[in-house]
Every structure is written in C-alpha cells, then in structure tokens.
C-alpha positions as semicolon CSV with decimal commas, in nm:
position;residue;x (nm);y (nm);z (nm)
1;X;0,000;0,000;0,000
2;X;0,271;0,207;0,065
3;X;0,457;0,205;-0,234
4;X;0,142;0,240;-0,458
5;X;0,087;0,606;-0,217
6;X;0,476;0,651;-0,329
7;X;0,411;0,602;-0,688
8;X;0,103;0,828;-0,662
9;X;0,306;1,079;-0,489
10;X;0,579;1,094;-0,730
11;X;0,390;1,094;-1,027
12;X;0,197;1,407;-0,898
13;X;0,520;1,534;-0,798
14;X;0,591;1,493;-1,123
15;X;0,306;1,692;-1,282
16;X;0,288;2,076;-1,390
17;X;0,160;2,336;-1,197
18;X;-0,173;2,381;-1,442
19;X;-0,192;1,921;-1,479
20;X;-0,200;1,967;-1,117
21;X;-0,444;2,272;-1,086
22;X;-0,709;2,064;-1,372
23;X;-0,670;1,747;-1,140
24;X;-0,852;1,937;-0,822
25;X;-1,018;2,163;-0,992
26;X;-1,160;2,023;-1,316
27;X;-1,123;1,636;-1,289
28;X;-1,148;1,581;-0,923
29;X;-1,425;1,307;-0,984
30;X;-1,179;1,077;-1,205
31;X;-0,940;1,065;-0,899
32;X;-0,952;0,854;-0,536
33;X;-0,938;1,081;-0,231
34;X;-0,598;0,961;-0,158
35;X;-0,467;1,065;-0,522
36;X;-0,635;1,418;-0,394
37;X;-0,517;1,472;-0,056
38;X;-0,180;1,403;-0,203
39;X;-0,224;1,646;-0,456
40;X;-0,342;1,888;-0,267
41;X;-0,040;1,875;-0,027
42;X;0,197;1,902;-0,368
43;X;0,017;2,222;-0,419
44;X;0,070;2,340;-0,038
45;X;0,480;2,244;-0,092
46;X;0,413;2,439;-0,437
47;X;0,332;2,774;-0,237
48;X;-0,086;2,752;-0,271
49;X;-0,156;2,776;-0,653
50;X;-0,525;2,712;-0,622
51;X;-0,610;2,994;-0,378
52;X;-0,382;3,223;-0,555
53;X;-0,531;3,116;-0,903
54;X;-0,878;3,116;-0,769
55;X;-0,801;3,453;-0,575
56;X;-0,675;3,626;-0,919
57;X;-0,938;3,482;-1,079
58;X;-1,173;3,681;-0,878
59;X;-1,037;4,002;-0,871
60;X;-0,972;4,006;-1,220
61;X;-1,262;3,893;-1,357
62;X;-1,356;4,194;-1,572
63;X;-1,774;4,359;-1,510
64;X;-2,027;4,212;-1,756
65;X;-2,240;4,359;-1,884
66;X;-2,526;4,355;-1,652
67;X;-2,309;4,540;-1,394
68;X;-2,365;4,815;-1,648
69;X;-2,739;4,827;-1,679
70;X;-2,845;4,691;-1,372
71;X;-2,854;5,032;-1,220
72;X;-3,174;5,112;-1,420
73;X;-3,332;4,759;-1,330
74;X;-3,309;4,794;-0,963
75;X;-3,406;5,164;-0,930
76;X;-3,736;5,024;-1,033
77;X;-3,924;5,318;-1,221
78;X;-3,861;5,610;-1,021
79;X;-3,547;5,732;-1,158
80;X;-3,690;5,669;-1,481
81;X;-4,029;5,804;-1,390
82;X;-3,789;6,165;-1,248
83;X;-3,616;6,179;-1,608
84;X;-3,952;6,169;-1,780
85;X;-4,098;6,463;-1,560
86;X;-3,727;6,617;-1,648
87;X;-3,789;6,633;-2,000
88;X;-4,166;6,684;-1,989
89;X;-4,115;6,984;-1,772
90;X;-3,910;7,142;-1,970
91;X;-4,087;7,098;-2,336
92;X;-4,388;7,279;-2,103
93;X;-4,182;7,559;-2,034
94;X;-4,061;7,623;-2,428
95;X;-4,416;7,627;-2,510
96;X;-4,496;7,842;-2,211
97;X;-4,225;8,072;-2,320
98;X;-4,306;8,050;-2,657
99;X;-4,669;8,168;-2,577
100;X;-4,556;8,470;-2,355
101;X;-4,302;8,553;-2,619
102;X;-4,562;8,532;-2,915
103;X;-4,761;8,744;-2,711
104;X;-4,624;9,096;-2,638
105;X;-4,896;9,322;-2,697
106;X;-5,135;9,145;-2,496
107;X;-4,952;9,077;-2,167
108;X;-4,717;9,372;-2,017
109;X;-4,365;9,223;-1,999
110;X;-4,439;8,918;-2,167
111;X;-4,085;8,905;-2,294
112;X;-3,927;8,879;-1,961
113;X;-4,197;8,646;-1,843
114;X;-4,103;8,426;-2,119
115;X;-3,774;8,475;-2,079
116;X;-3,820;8,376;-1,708
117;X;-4,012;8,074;-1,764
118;X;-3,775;7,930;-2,060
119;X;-3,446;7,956;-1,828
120;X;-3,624;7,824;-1,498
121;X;-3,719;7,533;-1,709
122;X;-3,365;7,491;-1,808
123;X;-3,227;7,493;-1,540
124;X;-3,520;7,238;-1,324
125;X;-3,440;6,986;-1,586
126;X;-3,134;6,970;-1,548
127;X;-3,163;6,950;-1,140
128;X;-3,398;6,736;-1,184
129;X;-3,145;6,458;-1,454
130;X;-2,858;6,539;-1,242
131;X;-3,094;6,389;-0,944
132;X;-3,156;6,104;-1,117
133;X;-2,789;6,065;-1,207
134;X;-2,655;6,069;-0,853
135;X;-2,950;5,808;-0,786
136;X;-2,841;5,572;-1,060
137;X;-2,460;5,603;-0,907
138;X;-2,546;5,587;-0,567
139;X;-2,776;5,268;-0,637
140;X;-2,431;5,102;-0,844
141;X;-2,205;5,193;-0,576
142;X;-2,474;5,017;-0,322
143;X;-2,450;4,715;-0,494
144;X;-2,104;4,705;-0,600
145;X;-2,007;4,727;-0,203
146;X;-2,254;4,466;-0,088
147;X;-2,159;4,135;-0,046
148;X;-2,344;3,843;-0,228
C-alpha cells in the first residue's frame, strides 16, 4: 500500500503546476481521495496555486455587462419616472415661453416672463437629470459594495 501512495506521490510530484491545478479543480471526480489529498499537499509544498489562481481569478474577472445596466433595473421606475418629468417639464416651459413671447402686446412684460419661464425650465431639468444621475450612481455603488 505504501509504495502504490509513493508512486502516486511521485507521479503528482511529477506533474505541472496547471496538470495539477485541472486534477482538483476540473477532474477531481476521475481521482480517489488519496490521489487528492496528495495532490493537494503538492500544491501546499508548491506555495498555494489554487487559492492564488482562484483569488486572481476573482479580482480580475472583468464587469459584464449587466453590472452596467443593472442600475436602471433595480431603481425600479422612479429614476426613470424623475427623467420623464425632467424632459416633460421642460418641453412645457418652451411652449410656455413661446406663448408669452408670441404674445407681447397682450400681456405687459411678456418678454421677460417668457424669458423667465424658458431659463427656470432649463435649469429644473437639469436639477432634476442630475438627481436622477446621482441616484443611478449611488444605487451602483450600493451594490457594488454589498456582499453576495
């Protein structure tokens, strides 16, 4: 028994470091627990190539692409539903402005009504889409820092 754990020994001795990272990793089934545990210790006297393959592995696995629209899935619809007021708000204020501007005679300082109206809608969408954008970061940086 002992020199059939020898030869198993030396042949895994024998092996390269990825023969020897496939054997636990991707073929563990086709070996006996004793061909394993001696593998495993080869890879302890090797300095730990699993967990430092399996640790790279993980921090260099590059973001798919759901980490880059996931932000709008789990917002649900109110950051959409605050980009949509956003953009509705101001088209109502150009045609506001539009009116008061069209209108001169009619109203006494329409001009600087209109004026008025056209920048304050301006500026109210863009408060309002640079809301929404520190939501959609906020809820990405919430869920890139919780563990899973």
């Amino acid at each position: 028994m002992n020199d059939r754990l020898e030869e198993i020994r030396n042949r895994i001795a024998s092996l390269s470091n990825t023969e020897l990272i496939d054997m636990l990793e991707k073929n563990s089934h086709q070996y006996t627990p004793e061909a394993l545990s001696l593998a495993r210790e080869e890879v302890d006297k090797r300095g730990g190539l699993i967990s430092e393959r399996t640790q790279y592995q993980k921090q260099a696995r590059p973001p798919t692409t759901k980490t880059f629209t996931s932000n709008r899935e789990s917002g649900g619809g109110a950051i959409f539903i605050l980009q949509i007021i956003a953009w509705l708000e101001l088209v109502g204020a150009i045609i506001v402005a539009i009116f008061f501007l069209l209108n001169p005679l009619i109203i006494p300082h329409s001009t600087e009504i209109g004026l008025v109206i056209f920048f304050q809608g301006v500026f109210l969408c863009a408060f309002l889409l640079v809301v929404a954008s520190i939501a959609e970061n906020l809820i990405q940086i919430r869920k890139n820092t919780t563990k899973s």
